[in-house]
C-alpha positions in Angstrom: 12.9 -20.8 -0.9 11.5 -17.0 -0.5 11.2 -15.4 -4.1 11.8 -11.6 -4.0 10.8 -9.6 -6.9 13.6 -7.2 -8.2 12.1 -5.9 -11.4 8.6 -6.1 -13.3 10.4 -8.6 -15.0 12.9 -10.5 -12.7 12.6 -12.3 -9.6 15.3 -13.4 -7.1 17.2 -11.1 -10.0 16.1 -14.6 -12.8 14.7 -12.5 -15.7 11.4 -13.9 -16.3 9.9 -13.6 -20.0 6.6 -12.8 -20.9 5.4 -16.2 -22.2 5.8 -17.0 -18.1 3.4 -14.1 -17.3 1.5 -15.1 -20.3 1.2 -18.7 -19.0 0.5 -18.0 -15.1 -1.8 -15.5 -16.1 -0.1 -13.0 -13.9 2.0 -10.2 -14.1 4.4 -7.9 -12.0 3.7 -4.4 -11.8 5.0 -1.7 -10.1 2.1 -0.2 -8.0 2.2 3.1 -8.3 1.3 2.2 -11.8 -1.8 0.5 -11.4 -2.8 3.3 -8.9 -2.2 6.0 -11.9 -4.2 3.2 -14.2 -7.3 2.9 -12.0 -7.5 6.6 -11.4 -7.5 7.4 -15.0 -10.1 4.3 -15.7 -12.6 5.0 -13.0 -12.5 9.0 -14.6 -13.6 7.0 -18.0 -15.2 4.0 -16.9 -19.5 3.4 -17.1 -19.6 0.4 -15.3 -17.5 -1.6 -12.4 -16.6 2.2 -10.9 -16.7 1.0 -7.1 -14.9 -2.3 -8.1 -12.0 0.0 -9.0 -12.5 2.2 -6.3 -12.0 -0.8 -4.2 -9.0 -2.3 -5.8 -7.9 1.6 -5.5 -8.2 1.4 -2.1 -6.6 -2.0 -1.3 -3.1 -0.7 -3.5 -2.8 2.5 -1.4 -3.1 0.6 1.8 0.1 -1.4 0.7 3.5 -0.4 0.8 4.8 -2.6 -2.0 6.7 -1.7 -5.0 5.8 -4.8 -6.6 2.2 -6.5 -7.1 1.5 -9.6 -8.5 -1.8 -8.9 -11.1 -3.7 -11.6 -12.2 -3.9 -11.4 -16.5 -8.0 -12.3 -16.3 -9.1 -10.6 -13.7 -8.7 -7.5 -10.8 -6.8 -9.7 -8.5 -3.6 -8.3 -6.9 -1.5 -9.7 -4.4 1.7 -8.5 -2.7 5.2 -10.4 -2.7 4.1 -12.7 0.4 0.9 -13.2 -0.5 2.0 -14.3 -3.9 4.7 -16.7 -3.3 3.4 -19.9 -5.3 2.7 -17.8 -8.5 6.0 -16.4 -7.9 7.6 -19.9 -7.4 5.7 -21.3 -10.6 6.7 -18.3 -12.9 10.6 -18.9 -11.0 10.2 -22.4 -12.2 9.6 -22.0 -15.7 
C-alpha cells in the first residue's frame, strides 16, 4: 500500500493523532514552514548555523508540501522516502 499525506495530520485522508507523532518520533509538516522556521533560527542561532543552512538547502531543493520531520533530531524526508514511518503512524 502507498500512504499519501493529505494534511499535517492525516494520511491516505486517516486522521492521525498526536500520541502517533509523539510515538514514531516524527511529524508532518508543511515545508514552507520549516523553511520560514530555519530562516528565522539560523538569524538567532550561535551554534549549528551551517547544519541549518544545510537542512535549508535540502527543503528548497524539494518540491513537497509535505515532510516527514523526525521529533529528536534534523532529519527530514519526503512522502517516498518516508513510507515505513508513514505506514507505522497509518498503523496505529
Amino acid at each position: 500500500m502507498e500512504y499519501t499525506i493529505s494534511e499535517t495530520n492525516k494520511i491516505n485522508d486517516k486522521e492521525i493523532s498526536d500520541d502517533v507523532f509523539q510515538a514514531v518520533e516524527y511529524d508532518i509538516r508543511e515545508r514552507d514552514n520549516l523553511i520560514d522556521d530555519l530562516i528565522d533560527w539560523i538569524s538567532e542561532a550561535t551554534t549549528d548555523k551551517e547544519m541549518m543552512k544545510d537542512d535549508l538547502k535540502y527543503l528548497m531543493s524539494i518540491n513537497e508540501k509535505y515532510i516527514i520531520s523526525s521529533l529528536s533530531t534534523n532529519e527530514y524526508l519526503t512522502e517516498e522516502e518516508g513510507q515505513d514511518i508513514l505506514a507505522e503512524m497509518y498503523k496505529n
